[in-house]
C-alpha positions as CSV (number, residue, x, y, z in Angstrom):
1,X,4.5,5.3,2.0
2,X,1.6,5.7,0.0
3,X,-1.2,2.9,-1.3
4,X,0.8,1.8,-4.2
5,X,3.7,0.9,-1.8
6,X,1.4,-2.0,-0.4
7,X,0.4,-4.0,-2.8
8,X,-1.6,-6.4,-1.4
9,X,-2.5,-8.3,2.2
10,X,-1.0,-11.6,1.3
11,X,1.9,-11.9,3.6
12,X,3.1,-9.9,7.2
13,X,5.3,-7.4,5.1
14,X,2.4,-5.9,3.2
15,X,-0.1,-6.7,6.7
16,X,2.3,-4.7,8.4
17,X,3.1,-1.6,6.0
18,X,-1.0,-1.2,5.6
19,X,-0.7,-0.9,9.2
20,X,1.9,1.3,9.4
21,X,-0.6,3.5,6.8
22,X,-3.8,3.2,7.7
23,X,-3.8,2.0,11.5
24,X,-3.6,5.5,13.6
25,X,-6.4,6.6,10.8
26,X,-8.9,3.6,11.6
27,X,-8.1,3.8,15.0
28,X,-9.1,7.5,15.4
29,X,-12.7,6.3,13.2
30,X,-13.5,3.8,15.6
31,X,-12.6,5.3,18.4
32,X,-14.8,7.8,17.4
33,X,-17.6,6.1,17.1
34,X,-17.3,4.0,19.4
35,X,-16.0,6.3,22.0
36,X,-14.0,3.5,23.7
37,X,-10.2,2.9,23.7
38,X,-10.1,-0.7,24.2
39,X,-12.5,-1.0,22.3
40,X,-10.8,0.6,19.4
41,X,-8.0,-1.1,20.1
42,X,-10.2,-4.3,19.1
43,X,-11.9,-3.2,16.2
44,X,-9.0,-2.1,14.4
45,X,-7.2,-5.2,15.0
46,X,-10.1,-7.0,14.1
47,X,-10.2,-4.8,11.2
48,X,-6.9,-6.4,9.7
49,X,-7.1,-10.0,10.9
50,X,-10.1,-9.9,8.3
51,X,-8.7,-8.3,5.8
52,X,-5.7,-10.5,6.0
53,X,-8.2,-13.5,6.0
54,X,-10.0,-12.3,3.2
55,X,-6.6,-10.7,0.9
56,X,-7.6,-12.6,-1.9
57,X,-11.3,-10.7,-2.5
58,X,-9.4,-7.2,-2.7
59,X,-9.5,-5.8,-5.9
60,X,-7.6,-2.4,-6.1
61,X,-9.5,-1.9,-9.6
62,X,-12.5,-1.3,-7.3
63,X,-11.7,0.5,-4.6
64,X,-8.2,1.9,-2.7
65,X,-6.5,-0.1,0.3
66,X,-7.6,2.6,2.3
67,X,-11.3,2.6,1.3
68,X,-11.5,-1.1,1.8
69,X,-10.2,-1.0,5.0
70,X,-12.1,1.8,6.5
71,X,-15.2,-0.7,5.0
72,X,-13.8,-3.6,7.0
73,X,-14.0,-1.3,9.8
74,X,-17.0,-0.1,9.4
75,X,-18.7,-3.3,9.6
76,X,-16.2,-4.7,12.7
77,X,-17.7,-1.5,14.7
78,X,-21.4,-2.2,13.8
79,X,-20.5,-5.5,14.7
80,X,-19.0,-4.7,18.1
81,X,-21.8,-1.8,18.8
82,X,-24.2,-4.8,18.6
83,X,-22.3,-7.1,20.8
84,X,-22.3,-4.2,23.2
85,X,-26.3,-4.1,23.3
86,X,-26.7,-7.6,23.8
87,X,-24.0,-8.1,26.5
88,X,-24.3,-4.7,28.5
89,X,-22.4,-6.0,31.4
90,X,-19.7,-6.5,29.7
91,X,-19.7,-2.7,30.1
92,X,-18.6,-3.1,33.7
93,X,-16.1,-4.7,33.3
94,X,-12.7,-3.0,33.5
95,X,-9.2,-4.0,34.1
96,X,-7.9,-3.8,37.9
97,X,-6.3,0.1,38.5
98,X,-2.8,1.0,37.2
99,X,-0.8,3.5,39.4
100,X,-1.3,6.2,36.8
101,X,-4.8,5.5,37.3
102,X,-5.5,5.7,41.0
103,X,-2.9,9.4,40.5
104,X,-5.3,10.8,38.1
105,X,-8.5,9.2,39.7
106,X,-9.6,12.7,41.3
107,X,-12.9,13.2,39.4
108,X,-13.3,16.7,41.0
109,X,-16.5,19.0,40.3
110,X,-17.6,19.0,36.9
111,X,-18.3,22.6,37.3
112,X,-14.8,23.2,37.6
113,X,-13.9,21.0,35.1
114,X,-15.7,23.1,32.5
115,X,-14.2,26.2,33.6
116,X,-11.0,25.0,33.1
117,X,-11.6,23.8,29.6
118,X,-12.8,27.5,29.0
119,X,-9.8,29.0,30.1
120,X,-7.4,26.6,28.6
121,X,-9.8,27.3,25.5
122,X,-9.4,31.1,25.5
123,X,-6.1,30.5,26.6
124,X,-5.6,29.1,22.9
125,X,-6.8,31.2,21.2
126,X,-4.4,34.1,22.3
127,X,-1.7,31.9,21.1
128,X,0.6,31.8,17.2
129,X,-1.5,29.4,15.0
130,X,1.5,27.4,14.7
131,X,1.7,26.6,18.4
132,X,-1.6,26.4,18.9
133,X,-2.1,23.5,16.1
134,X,0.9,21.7,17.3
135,X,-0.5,21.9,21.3
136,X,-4.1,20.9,19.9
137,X,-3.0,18.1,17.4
138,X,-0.6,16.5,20.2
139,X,-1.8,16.7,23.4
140,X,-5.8,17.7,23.2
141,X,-5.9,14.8,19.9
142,X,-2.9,12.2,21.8
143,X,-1.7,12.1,18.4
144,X,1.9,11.0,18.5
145,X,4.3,13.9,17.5
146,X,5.8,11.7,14.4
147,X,2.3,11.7,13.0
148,X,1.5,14.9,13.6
149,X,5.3,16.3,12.2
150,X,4.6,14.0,9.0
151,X,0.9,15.5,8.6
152,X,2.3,19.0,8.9
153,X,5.1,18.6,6.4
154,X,7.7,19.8,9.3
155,X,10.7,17.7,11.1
156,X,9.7,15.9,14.7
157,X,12.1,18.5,16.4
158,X,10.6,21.3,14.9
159,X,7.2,19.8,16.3
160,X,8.3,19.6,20.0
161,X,9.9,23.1,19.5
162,X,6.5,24.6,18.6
163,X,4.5,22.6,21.7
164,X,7.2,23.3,24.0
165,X,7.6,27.3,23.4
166,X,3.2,26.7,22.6
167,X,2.8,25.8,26.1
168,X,4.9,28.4,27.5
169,X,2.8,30.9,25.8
170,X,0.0,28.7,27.5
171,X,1.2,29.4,31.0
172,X,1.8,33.3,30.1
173,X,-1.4,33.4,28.8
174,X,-3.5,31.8,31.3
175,X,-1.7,34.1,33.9
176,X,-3.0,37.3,32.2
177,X,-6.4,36.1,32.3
178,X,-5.8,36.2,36.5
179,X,-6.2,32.7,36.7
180,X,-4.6,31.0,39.4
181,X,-4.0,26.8,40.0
């Protein structure tokens, strides 16, 4: 599905098939700029509630979907980032713990942290290209392996082949750097 598939904002069908293109994109944008899931999360839907709101001021002789949207975004995130300043303790507010929270809720030394991003670091770079991009794209970038497949021109399977026998190679290689859990 490209740009000229959707034609326009006017109903759910085209709302829905611009999300289909462009969401994951404007999602990763905000979320890096804002550095904040939930966040993201709003901004993007926020993102095309106004641009379904305001369908009939596209023009596609001025600018693509895509380049229209990532506008509308844009401006939702400057908005939000400002919202942020002048309601800071809305900051502390978080939703109550989930299980898989309170399992991975062991902050442990920062020190150690690091070192372990090293190793899994060098680790990586001992490993095929191929593996490494498809171990990098879906687990370091929580990209979803459909995405990542589609980006990379190669079937789903073929993805989870590479991460699977990519993370084997992993293991191996963290072991011959004399690293232990």
């Amino acid at each position: 599905m490209d740009d000229t598939a959707v034609a326009g904002l006017s109903n759910e069908d085209e709302v829905y098939a611009a999300y289909l293109l462009h969401g994951p994109e404007l999602y990763r944008f905000v979320l890096r700029g804002l550095g904040d899931r939930g966040a993201a999360q709003d901004v993007v839907q926020e993102t095309f509630i106004t641009a379904w709101r305001s369908a009939e001021r596209y023009d596609p002789t001025l600018a693509s979907l895509r380049v229209w949207l990532f506008g509308i975004a844009r401006n939702a995130m400057i908005d939000h980032a400002r919202a942020a300043k002048v309601r800071p303790w809305q900051g502390n507010l978080v939703d109550p713990p989930t299980v898989q929270d309170l399992a991975g809720s062991d902050q442990g030394d920062p020190v150690e942290k690091m070192m372990t991003s090293w190793v899994v670091e060098e680790a990586l770079r001992h490993l095929a290209e191929h593996h490494r991009v498809a171990i990098v794209r879906t687990h370091l970038q929580e990209r979803p392996y459909e995405e990542v497949a589609a980006e990379l021109g190669i079937p789903v399977g073929t993805l989870r082949s590479r991460v699977f026998y990519g993370l084997k190679a992993l293991r191996v290689a963290i072991d011959e750097m004399g690293v232990t859990p």
